[in-house]
Residue frames relative to the residue before (quaternion, step in Angstrom):
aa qw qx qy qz dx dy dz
X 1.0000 0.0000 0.0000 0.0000 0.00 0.00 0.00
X 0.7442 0.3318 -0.4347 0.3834 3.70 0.69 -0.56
X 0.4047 0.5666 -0.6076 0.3821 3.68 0.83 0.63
X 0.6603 0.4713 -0.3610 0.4599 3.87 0.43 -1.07
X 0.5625 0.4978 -0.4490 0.4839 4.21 1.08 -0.72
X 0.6805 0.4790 -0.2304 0.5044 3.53 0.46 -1.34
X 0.5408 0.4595 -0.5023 0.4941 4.17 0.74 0.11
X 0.8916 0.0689 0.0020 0.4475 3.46 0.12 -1.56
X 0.0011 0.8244 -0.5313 0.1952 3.45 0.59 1.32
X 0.8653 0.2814 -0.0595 0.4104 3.29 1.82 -0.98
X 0.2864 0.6451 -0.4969 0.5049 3.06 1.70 1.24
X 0.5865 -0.5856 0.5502 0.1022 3.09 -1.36 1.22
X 0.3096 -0.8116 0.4820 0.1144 3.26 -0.15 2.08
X 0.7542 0.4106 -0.2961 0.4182 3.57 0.72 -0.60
X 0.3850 0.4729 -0.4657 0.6413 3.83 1.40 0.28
X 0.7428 0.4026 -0.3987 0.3566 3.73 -0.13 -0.84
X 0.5760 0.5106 -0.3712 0.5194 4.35 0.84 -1.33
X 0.6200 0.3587 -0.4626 0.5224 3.73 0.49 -0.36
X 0.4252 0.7671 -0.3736 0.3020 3.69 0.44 -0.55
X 0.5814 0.7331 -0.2543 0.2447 2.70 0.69 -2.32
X 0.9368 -0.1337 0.0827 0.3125 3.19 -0.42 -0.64
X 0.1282 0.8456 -0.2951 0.4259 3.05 2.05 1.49
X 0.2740 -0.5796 0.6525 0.4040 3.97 -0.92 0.48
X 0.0355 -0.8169 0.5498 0.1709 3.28 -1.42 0.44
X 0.6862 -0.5642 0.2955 0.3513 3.41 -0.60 0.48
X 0.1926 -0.8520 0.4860 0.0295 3.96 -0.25 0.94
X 0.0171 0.7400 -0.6687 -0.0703 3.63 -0.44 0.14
X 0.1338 -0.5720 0.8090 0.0185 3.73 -1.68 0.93
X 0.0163 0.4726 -0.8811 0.0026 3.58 -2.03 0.52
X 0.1968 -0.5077 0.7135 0.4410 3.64 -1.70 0.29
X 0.2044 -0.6228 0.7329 0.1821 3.29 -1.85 -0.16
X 0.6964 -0.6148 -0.0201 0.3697 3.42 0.33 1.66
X 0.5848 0.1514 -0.3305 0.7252 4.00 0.88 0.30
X 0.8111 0.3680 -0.2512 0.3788 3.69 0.16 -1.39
X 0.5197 -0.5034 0.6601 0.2018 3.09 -1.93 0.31
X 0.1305 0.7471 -0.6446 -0.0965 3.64 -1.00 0.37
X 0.2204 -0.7887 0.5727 0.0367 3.30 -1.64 1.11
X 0.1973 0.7895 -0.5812 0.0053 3.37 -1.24 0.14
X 0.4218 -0.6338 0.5908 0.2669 3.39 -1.19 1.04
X 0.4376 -0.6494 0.5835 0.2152 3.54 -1.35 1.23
X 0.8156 0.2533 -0.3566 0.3787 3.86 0.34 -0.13
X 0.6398 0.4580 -0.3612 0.5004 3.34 0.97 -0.51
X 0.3785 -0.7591 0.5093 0.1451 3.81 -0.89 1.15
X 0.7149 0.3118 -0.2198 0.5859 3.92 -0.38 0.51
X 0.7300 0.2924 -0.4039 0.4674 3.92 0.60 -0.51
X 0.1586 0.6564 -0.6807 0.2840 3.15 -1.18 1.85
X 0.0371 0.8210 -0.5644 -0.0770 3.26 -0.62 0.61
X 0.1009 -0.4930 0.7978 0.3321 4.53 -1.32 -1.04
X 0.3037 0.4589 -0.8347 0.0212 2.26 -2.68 0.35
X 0.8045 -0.4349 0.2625 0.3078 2.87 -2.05 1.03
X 0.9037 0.1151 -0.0916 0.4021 3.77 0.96 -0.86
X 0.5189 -0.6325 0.2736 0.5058 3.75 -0.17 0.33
X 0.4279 0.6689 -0.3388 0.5046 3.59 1.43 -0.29
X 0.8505 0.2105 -0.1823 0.4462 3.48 0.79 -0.69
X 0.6113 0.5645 -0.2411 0.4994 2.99 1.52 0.80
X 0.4562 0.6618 -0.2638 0.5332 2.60 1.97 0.12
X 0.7253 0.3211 -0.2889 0.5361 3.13 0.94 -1.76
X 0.9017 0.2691 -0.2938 0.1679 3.75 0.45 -0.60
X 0.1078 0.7440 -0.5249 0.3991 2.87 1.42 1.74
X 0.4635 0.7900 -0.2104 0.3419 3.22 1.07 -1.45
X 0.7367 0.2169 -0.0804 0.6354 3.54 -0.08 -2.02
X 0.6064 0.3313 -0.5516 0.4672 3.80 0.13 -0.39
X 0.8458 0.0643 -0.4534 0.2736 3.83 -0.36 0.77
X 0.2671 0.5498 -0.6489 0.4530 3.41 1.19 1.12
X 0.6963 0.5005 -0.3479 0.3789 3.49 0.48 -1.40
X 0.6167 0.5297 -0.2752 0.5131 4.00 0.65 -1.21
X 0.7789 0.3399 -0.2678 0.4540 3.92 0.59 -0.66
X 0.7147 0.4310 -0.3906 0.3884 3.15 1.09 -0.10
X 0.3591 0.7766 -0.3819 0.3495 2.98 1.64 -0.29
X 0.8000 0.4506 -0.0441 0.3936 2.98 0.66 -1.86
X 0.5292 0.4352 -0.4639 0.5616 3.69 1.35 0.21
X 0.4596 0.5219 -0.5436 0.4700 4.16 0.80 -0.56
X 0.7032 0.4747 -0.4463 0.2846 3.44 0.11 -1.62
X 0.7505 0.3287 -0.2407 0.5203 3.84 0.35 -1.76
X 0.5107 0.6227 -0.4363 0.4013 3.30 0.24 0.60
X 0.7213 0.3195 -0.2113 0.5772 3.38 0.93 -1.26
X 0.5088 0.6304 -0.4324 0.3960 3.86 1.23 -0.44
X 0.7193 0.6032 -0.0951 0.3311 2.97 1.07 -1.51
X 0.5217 0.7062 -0.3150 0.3603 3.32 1.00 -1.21
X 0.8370 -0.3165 -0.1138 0.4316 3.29 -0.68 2.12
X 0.4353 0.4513 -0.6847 0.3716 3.54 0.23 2.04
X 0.7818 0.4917 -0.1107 0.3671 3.25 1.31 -1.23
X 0.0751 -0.7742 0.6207 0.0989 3.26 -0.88 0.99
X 0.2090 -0.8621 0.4612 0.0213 3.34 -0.60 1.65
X 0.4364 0.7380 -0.5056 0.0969 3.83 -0.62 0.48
X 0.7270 -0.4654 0.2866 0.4156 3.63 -1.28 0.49
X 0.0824 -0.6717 0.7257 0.1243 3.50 -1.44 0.90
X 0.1875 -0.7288 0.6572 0.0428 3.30 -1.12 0.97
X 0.0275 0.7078 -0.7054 0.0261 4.10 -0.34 0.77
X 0.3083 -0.6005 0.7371 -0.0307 2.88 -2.01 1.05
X 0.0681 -0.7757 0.6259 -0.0429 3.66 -0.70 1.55
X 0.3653 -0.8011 0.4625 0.1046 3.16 -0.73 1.55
């Protein structure tokens, strides 16, 4: 895992929490047998495989994996400055 921290150490963490729970924008090429994928906003999630089916699904966890990364990271930045908890605002 600290190879995948050490990939996206430099992806804007607050571009990425908006992210969260966002359609994002895939891209496939074959590269003769294999399929290759990547996600155009999320840096580091990219994956191949033999079919586009299986590049699909393991496009996927490469940005579960890349976003979770990136909460470890601001986490370990963070670790005793930040006090973190839900704001809830009502707009009248």
């Amino acid at each position: 895992m600290e190879s995948l921290l050490a990939l996206v150490s430099g992806t804007n963490w607050a571009r990425m929490q908006e992210m969260k729970q966002s359609a994002f924008t895939a891209l496939y090429h074959k590269s003769g047998r294999w399929w290759i994928g990547r996600v155009e906003e999320v840096p580091g999630a990219n994956t191949q495989g033999r079919t586009l089916r299986e590049v699909r699904a393991n496009l996927k966890e490469a940005v579960r994996m890349v976003l979770a990364a990136q909460k470890e990271i601001r986490r370990r930045q963070e670790a005793g400055t930040i006090v973190r908890e839900r704001l809830a605002v009502t707009i009248e």
